[in-house]
C-alpha positions as CSV (number, residue, x, y, z in Angstrom):
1,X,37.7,-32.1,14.5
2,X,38.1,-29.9,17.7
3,X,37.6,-26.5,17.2
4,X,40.1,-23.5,17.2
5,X,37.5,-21.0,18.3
6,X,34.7,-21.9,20.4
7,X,31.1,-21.0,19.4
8,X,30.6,-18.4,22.0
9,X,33.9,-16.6,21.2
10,X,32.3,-16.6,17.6
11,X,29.3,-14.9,18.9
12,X,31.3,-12.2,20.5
13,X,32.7,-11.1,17.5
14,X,29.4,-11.5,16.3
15,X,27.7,-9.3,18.5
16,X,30.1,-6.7,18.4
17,X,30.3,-6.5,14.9
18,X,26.9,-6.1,14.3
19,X,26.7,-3.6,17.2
20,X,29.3,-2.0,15.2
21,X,27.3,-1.1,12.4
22,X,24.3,0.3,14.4
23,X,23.9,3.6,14.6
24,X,21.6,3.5,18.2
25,X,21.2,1.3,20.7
26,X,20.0,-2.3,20.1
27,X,17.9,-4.6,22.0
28,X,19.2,-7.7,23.0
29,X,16.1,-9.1,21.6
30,X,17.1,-7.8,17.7
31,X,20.6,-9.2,18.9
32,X,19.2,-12.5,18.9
33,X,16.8,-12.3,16.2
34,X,19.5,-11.1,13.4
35,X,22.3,-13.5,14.9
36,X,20.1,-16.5,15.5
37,X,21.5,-16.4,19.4
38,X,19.9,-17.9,22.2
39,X,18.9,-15.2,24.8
40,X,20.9,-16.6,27.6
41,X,24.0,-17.4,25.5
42,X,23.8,-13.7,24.4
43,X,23.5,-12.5,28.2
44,X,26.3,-14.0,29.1
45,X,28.5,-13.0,26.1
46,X,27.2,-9.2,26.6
47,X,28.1,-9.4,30.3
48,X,31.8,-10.3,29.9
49,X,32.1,-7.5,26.9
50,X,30.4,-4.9,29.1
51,X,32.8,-6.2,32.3
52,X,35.6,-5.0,29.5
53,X,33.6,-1.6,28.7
54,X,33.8,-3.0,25.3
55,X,29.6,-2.0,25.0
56,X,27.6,-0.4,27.1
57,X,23.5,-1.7,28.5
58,X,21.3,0.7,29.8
59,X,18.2,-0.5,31.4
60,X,14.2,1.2,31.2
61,X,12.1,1.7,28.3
62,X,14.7,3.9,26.0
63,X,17.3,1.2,27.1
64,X,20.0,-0.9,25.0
65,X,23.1,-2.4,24.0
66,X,25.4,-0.2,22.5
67,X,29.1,-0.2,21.2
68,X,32.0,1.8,23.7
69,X,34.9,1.1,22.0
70,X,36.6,2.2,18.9
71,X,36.4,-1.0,16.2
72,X,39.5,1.2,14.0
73,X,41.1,-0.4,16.8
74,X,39.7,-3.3,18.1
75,X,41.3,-6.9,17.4
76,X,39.6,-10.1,16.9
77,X,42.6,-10.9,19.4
78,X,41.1,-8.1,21.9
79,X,37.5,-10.1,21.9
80,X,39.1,-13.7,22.7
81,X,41.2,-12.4,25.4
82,X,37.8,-10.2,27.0
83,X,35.9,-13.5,26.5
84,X,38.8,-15.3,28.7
85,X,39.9,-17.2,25.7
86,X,43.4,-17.1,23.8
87,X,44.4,-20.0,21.4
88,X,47.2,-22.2,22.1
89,X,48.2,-24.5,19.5
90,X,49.3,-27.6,22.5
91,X,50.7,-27.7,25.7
92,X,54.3,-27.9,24.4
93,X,53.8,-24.9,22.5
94,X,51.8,-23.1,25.7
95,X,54.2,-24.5,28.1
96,X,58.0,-25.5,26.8
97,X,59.9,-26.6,30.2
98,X,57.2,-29.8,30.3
99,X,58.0,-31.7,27.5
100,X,61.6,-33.1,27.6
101,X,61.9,-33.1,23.7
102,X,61.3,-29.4,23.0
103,X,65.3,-28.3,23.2
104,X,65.1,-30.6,20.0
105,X,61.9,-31.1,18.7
106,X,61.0,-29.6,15.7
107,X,57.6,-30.2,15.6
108,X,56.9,-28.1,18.8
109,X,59.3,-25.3,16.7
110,X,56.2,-25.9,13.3
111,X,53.5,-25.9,15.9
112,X,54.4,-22.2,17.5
113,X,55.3,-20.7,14.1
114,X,51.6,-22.1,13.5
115,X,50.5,-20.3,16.4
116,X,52.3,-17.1,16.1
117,X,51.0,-16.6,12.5
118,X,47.5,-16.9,13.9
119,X,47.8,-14.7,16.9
120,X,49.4,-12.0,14.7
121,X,46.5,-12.1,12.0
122,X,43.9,-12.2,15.5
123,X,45.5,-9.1,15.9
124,X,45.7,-7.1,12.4
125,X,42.6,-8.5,12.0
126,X,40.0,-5.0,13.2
127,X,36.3,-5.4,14.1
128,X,35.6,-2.6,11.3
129,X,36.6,-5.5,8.8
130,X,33.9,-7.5,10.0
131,X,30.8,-4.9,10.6
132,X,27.5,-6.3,10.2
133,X,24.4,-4.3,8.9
134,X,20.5,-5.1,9.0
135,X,20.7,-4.6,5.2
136,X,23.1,-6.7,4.5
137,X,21.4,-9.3,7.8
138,X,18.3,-9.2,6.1
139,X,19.8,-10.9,2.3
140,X,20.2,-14.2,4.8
């Protein structure tokens, strides 16, 4: 079965969910220790967050990875579309003037309702739901 949400778009939320229940800056090295992330997967993922000023990385021996945005409001939406990633149920759903059927086909009609019920829980759906703690990291 293909996948609705790709693995690194699941580490994203990851990430920033756990950064969300920090209280101080995190090494990426603890990132990938307590989320069982490869070090060049996590790299990338922190690279396109910070390109978003979703966190922030300072460099140097007091350096980090730390949260710079509000998770009261912060989507799951907001993460896919800052990792360059937004779900589209098909291409007659994603794009309606190429299939010839769509003025009649209900199926396409199913398939976006599908769709729109998913975006809108991406949305209502806030990254303080989700927050990670080491406490709760460490019961794995």
């Amino acid at each position: 079965m293909a996948e609705l949400i790709s693995r690194e778009v699941d580490y994203a939320i990851r990430i920033v969910a756990y950064l969300a229940g920090q209280k101080e800056k995190v090494k990426i090295k603890d990132i990938c220790d307590k989320l069982y992330i490869s070090k060049p997967i996590a790299i990338k993922i922190i690279n396109k967050l910070k390109k978003h000023n979703i966190l922030n990385t300072l460099t140097g021996k007091n350096g980090g990875i730390e949260l710079n945005t509000d998770v009261e409001k912060l989507s799951l939406y907001d993460i896919l579309s800052y990792m360059d990633y937004v779900p589209v149920f098909n291409v007659c759903v994603d794009k309606p003037s190429i299939c010839k059927l769509n003025p009649i086909c209900k199926i396409t009609t199913f398939f976006k309702e599908i769709q729109d019920k998913i975006v809108y829980n991406l949305l209502e759906a806030k990254v303080k739901e989700f927050i990670f703690k080491d406490e709760d990291l460490e019961k794995v």
